[in-house]
NUVORO-999820 format. One record per residue (C-alpha): residue in one letter; y negated, z negated, x. Coordinates in steps of 0.5 Angstrom, whole numbers. Each point is the difference from the previous one (the first is absolute). Layout:
<segus>
segu r: A&py: Y&pz: Z&px: X
...
</segus>
This chain:
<segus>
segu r: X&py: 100&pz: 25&px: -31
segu r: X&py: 2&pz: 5&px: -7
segu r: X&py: -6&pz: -2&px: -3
segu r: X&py: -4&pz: 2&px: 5
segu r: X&py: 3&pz: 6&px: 1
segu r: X&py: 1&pz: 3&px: -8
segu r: X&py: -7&pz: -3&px: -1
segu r: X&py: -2&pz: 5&px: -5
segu r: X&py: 4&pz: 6&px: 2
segu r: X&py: 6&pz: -2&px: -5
segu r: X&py: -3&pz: 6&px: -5
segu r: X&py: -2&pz: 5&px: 5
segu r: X&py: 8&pz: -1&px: 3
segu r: X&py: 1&pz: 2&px: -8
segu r: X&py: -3&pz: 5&px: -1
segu r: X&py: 2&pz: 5&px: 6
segu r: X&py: 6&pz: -2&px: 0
segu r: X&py: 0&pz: -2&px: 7
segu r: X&py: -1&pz: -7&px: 4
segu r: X&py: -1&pz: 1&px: 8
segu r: X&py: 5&pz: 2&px: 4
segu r: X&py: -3&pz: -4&px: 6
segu r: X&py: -1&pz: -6&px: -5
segu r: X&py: 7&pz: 0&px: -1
segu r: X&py: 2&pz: 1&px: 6
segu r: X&py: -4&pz: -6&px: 3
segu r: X&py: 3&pz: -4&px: -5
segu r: X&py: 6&pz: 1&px: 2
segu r: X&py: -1&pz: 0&px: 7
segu r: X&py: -2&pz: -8&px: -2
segu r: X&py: 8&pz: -1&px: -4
segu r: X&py: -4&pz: -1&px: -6
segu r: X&py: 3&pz: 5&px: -5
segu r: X&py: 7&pz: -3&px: 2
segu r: X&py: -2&pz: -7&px: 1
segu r: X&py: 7&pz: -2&px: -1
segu r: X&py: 2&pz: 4&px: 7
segu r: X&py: 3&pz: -5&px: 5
segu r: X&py: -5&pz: -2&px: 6
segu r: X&py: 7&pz: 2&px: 5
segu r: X&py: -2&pz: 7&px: -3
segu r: X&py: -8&pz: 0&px: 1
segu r: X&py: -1&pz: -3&px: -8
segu r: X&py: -4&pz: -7&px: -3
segu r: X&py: 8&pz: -3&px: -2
segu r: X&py: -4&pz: -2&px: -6
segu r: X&py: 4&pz: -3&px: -6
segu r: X&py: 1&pz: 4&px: -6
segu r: X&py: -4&pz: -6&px: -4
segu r: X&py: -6&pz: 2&px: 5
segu r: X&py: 0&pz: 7&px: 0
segu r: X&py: 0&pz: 0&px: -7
segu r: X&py: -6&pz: -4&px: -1
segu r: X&py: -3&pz: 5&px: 5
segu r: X&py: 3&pz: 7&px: -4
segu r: X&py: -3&pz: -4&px: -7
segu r: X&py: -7&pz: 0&px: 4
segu r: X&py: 0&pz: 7&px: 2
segu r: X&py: 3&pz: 1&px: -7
segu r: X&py: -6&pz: -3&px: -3
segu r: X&py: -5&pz: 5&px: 5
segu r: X&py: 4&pz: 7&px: -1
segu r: X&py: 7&pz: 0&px: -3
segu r: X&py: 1&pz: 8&px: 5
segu r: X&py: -1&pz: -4&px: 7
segu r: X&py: 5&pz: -5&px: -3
segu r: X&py: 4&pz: 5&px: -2
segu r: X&py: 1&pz: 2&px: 7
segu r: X&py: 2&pz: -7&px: 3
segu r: X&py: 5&pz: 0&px: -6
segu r: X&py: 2&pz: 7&px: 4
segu r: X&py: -1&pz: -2&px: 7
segu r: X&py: 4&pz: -6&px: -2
segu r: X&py: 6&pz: 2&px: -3
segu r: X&py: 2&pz: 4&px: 6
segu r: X&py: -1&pz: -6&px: 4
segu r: X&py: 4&pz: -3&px: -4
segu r: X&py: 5&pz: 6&px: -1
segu r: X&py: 1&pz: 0&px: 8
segu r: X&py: 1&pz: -8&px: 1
segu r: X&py: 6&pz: 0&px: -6
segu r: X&py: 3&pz: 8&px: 2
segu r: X&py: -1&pz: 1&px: 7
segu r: X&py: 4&pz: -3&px: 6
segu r: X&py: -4&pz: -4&px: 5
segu r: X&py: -2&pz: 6&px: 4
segu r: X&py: -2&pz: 5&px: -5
segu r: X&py: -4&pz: -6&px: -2
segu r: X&py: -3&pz: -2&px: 7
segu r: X&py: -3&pz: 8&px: 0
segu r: X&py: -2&pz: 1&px: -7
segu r: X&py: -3&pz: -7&px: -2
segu r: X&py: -6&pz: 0&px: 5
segu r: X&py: -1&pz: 7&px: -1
segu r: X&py: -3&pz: -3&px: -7
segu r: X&py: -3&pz: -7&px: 2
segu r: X&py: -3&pz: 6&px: 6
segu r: X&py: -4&pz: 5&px: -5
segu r: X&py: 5&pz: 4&px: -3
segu r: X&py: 1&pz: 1&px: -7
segu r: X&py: 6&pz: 1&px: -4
segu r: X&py: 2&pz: 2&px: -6
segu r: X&py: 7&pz: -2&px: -4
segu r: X&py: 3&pz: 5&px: -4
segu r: X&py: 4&pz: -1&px: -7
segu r: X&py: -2&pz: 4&px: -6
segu r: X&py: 3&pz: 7&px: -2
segu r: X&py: -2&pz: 5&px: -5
segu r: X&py: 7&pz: -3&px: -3
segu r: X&py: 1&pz: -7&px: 2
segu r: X&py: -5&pz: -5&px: -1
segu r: X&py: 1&pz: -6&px: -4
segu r: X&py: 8&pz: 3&px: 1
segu r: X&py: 0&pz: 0&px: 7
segu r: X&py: 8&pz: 2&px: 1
segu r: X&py: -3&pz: 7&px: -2
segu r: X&py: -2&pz: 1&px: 8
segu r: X&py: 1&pz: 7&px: 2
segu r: X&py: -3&pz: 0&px: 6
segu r: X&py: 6&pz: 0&px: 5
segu r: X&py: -1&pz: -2&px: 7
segu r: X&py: 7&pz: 3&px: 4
segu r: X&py: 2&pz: -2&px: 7
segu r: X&py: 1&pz: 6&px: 5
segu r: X&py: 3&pz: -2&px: 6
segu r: X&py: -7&pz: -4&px: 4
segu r: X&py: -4&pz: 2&px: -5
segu r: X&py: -1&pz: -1&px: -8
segu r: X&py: -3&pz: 5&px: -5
segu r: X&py: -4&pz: -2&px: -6
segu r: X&py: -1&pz: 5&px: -6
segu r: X&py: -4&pz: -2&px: -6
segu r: X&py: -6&pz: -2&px: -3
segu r: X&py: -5&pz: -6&px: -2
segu r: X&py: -5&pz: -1&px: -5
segu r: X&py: -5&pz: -6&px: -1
segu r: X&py: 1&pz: -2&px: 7
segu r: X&py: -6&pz: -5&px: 1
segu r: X&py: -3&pz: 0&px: 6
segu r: X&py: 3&pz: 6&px: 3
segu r: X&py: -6&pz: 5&px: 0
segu r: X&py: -3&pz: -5&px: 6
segu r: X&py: 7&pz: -1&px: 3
segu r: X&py: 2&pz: 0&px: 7
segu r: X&py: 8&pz: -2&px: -2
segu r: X&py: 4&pz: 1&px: -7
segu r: X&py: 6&pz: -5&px: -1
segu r: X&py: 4&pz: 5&px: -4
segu r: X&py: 7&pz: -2&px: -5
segu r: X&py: 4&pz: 4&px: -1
segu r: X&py: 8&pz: 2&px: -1
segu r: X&py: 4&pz: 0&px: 6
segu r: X&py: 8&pz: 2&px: 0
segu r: X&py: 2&pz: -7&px: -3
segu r: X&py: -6&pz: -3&px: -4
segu r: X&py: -7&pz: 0&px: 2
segu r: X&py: -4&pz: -1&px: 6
segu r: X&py: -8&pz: 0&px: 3
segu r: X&py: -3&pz: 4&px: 5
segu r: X&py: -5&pz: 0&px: 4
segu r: X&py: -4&pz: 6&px: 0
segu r: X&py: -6&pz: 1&px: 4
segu r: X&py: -5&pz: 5&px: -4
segu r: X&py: 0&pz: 5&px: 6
segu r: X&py: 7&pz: 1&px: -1
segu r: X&py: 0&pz: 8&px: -1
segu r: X&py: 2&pz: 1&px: -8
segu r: X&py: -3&pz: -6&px: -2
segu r: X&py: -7&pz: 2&px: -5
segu r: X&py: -4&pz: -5&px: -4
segu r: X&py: -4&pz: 2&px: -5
segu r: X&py: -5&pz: -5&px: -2
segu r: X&py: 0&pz: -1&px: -9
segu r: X&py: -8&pz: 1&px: -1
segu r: X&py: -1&pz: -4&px: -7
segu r: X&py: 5&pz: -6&px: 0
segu r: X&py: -3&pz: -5&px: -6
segu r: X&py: -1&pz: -5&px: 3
segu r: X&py: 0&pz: -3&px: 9
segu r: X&py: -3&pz: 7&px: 1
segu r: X&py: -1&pz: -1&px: 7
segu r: X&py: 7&pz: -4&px: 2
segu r: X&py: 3&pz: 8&px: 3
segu r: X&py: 4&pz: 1&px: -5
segu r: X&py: 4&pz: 7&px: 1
segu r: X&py: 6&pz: 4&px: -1
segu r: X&py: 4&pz: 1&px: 5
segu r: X&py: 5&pz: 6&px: 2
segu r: X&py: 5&pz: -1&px: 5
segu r: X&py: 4&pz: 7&px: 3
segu r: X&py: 6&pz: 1&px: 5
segu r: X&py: -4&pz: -6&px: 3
segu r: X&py: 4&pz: -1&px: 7
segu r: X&py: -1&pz: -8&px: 4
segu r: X&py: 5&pz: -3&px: 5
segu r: X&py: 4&pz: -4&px: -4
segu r: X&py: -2&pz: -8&px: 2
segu r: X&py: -6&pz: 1&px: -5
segu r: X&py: 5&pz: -1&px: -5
segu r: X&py: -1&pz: -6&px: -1
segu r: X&py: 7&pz: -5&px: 1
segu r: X&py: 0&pz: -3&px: -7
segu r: X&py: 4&pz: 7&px: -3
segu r: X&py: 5&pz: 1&px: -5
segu r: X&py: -2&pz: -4&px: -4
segu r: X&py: -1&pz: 2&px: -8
segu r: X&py: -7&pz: 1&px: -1
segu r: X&py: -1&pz: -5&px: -6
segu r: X&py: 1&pz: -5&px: 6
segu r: X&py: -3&pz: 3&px: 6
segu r: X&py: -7&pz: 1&px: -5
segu r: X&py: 0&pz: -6&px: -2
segu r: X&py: -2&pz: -3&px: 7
segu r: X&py: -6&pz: 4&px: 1
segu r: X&py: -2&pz: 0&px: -8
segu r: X&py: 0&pz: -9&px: 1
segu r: X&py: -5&pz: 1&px: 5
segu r: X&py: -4&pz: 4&px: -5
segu r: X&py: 1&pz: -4&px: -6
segu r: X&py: -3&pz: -5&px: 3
segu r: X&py: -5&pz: 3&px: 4
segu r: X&py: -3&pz: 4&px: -7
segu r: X&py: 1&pz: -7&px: -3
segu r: X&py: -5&pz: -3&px: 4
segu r: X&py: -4&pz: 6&px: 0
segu r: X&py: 0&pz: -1&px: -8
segu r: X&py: -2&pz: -8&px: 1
segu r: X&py: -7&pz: 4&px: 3
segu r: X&py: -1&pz: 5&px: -5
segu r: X&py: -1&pz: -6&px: -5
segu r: X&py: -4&pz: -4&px: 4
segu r: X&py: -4&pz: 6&px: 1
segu r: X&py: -1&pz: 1&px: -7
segu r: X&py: -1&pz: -7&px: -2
segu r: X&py: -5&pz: -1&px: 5
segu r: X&py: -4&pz: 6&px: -3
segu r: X&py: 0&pz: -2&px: -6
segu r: X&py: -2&pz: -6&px: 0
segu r: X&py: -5&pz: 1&px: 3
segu r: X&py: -2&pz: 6&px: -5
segu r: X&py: 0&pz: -5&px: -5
segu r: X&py: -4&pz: -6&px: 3
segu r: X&py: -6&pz: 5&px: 2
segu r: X&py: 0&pz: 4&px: -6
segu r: X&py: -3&pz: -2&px: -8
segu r: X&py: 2&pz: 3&px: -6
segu r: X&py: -3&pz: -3&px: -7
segu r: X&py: -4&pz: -5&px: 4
segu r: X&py: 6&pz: -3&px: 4
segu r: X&py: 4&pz: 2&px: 6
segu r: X&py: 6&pz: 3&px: -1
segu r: X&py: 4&pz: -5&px: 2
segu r: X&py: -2&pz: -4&px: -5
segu r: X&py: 3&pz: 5&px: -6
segu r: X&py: 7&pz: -4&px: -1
segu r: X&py: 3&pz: 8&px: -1
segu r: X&py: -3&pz: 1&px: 7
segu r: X&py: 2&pz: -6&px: 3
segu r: X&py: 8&pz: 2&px: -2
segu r: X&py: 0&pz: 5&px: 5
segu r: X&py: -3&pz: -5&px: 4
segu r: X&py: 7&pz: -5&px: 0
segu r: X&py: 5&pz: 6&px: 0
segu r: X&py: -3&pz: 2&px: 6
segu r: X&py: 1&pz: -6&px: 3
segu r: X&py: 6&pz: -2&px: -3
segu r: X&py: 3&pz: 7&px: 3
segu r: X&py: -3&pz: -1&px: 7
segu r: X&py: 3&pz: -7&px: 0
segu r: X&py: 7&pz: 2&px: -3
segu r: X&py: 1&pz: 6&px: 5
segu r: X&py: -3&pz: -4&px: 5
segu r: X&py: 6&pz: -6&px: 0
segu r: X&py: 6&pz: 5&px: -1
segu r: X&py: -3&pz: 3&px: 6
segu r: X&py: 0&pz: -6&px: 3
segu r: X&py: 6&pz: -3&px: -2
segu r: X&py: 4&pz: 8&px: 2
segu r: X&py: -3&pz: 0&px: 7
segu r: X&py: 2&pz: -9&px: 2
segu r: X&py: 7&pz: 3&px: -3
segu r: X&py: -1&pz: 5&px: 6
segu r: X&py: -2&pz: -4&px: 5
segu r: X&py: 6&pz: -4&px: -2
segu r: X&py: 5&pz: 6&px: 1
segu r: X&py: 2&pz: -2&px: -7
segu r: X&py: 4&pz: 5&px: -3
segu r: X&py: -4&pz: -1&px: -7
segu r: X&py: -5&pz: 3&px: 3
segu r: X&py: 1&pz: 7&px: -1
segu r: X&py: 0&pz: -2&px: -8
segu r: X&py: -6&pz: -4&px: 1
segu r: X&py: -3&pz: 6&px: 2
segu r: X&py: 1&pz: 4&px: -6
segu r: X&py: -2&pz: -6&px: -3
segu r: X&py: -6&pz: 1&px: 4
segu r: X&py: -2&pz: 7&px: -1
segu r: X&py: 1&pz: 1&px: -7
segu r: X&py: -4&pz: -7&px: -2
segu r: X&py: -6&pz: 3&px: 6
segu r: X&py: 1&pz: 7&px: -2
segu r: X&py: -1&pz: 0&px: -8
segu r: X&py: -5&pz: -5&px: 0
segu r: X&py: -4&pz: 3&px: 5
segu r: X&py: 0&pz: 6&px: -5
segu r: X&py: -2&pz: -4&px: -6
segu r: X&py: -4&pz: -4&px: 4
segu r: X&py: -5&pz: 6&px: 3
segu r: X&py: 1&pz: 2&px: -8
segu r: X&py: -4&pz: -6&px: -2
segu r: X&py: -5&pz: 0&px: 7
segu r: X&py: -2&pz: 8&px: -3
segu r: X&py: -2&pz: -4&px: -6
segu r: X&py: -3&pz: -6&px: 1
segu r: X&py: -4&pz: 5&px: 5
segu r: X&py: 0&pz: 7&px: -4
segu r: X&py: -5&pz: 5&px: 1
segu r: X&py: -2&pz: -3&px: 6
segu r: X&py: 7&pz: 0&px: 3
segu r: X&py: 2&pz: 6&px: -3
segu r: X&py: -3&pz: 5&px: 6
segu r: X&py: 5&pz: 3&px: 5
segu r: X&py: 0&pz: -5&px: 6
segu r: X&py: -1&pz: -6&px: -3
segu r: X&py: 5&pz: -6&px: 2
segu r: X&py: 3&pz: 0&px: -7
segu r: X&py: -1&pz: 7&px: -2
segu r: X&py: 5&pz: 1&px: 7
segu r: X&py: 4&pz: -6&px: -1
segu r: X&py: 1&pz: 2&px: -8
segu r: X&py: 3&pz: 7&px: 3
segu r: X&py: 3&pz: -4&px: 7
segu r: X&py: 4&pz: -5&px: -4
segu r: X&py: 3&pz: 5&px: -5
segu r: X&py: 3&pz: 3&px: 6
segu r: X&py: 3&pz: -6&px: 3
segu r: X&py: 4&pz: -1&px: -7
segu r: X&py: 4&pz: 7&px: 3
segu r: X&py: 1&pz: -2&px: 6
segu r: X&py: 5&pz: -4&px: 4
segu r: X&py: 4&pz: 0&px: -7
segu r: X&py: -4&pz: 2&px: -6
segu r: X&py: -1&pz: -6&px: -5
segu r: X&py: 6&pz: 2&px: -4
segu r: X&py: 5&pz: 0&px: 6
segu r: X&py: -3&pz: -7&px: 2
segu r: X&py: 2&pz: -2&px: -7
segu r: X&py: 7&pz: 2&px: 0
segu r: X&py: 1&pz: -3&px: 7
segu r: X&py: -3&pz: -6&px: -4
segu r: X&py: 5&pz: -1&px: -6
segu r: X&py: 6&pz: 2&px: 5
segu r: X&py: -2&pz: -6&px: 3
segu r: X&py: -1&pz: -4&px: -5
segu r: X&py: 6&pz: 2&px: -2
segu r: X&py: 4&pz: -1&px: 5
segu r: X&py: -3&pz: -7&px: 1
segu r: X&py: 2&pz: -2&px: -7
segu r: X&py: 6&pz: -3&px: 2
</segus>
């Protein structure tokens, strides 16, 4: 179905910026940007091995629809692990229905280090009071729902946040490197009054431990995206160098050309078995998967950025026009080593590991 309907809209998507609000919608309204929803709750109750092989193919089609699912799909996931049984019976169809979400993290002020949370979510009576202010949130120029973290009185908590909500503003960022038509906005959130069950129950904790919920979701779901990109990549590049001559001989032939070749191959296939091994680990409910999936993320993602390097290469000026899949994936992937825990935050969650597993 994605095949189809990307076909070749993918570059177009690019350029404006923007992807169909209707097409979004209809995806959504099949369960497929959160394919990993419950069925009890109107989704596809795929695994977490299936819906990676599905994000990997929208990945390697347009890496800002792709963003949209990790999106859509993290705040499914968010509601399941933070919300209590009736906040998720109202909220999760509303995603599996046509509705879109957004999850907001990232201030000006804590990024990587999201104990700097300012924005406060204040209990008054039966309602709460949210004030602050979000910035890269994906997703949220088309969103319908924002999950948003923030302080409470005794740690950290999410709310849900409907953008018609008097004082809410979002202000789409017009000119993002790469997944230029994934909705990127910045988000202000004034004196923005709700009744007091959109708080969802999993509050008070600290932030580190309520981001990291929603941020395992993430992981993985850009991980797998990744996969795609490199799939991508290596597919276009080996078909440039079959079908095109230099010297008398095809590209591929020239041993220089042919090295990029196997380490295109060599990153899809290696990102391709972290992500394997992290989404059986989470369809085992193993604790281990949460390191795994920072396992995955890093490998996925930094590959994917050397890899769509390697593809503008072997493909050059013929790959080096605006639009073109790798000249979008070379910008795509660059951007997936920042989001959901940048390549340098991945690698000290690695070596904490390492270290504590040294026995």
């Amino acid at each position: 179905m994605f095949t189809d309907l990307v076909g070749d809209r993918a570059a177009e998507w690019d350029r404006t910026g923007r992807i169909p609000l209707d097409t979004l919608r209809g995806l959504g309204a099949k369960g497929l940007l959160c394919a990993q929803a419950p069925a009890a709750h109107g989704g596809l109750a795929f695994s977490s091995r299936r819906n990676g092989e599905l994000t990997a193919h929208v990945g390697a089609l347009c890496s800002s629809l792709r963003s949209v699912m990790t999106s859509q799909g993290m705040a499914a996931w968010t509601l399941r692990r933070l919300a209590g049984p009736g906040q998720q019976a109202a909220l999760v169809p509303r995603l599996t229905g046509g509705e879109l979400a957004a999850v907001a993290f990232s201030e000006a002020g804590a990024g990587s280090d999201l104990s700097a949370l300012r924005t406060r979510i204040t209990r008054d009576g039966d309602e709460v009071v949210v004030d602050g202010a979000k910035v890269w949130t994906t997703n949220a120029a088309y969103a319908d729902l924002l999950v948003v973290f923030g302080r409470t009185e005794d740690g950290a908590g999410a709310v849900v946040v409907p953008v018609s909500a008097p004082g809410v503003r979002i202000e789409r960022i017009e000119d993002p490197l790469g997944c230029r038509a994934a909705g990127h906005a910045d988000i202000r959130l004034d004196g923005v009054r709700l009744p007091a069950d959109a708080l969802l129950q999993g509050v008070d904790r600290t932030p580190a431990l309520l981001v990291t919920t929603a941020l395992a979701y993430g992981r993985m779901s850009v991980a797998w995206g990744c996969t795609g990109i490199l799939r991508g990549c290596l597919t276009a590049a080996a078909r440039h160098a079959k079908a095109r001559e230099q010297f008398g001989v095809r590209l591929a032939d020239h041993q220089l050309v042919a090295r990029h070749l196997a380490g295109l191959l060599v990153a899809e296939q290696s990102a391709r078995r972290a992500c394997e091994h992290a989404s059986d680990l989470w369809d085992e409910g193993s604790p281990d998967m949460v390191t795994a999936a920072v396992l995955a993320k890093h490998v996925a993602a930094t590959g994917a950025a050397r890899g769509a390097a390697r593809a503008v290469q072997v493909l050059a000026s013929a790959g080096s026009r605006d639009g073109h899949t790798v000249a979008r994936a070379l910008r795509d992937a660059k951007l997936m080593e920042i989001i959901e825990g940048s390549s340098e935050i991945c690698e000290l969650m690695l070596a904490q590991h390492a270290l504590a597993t040294a026995g």
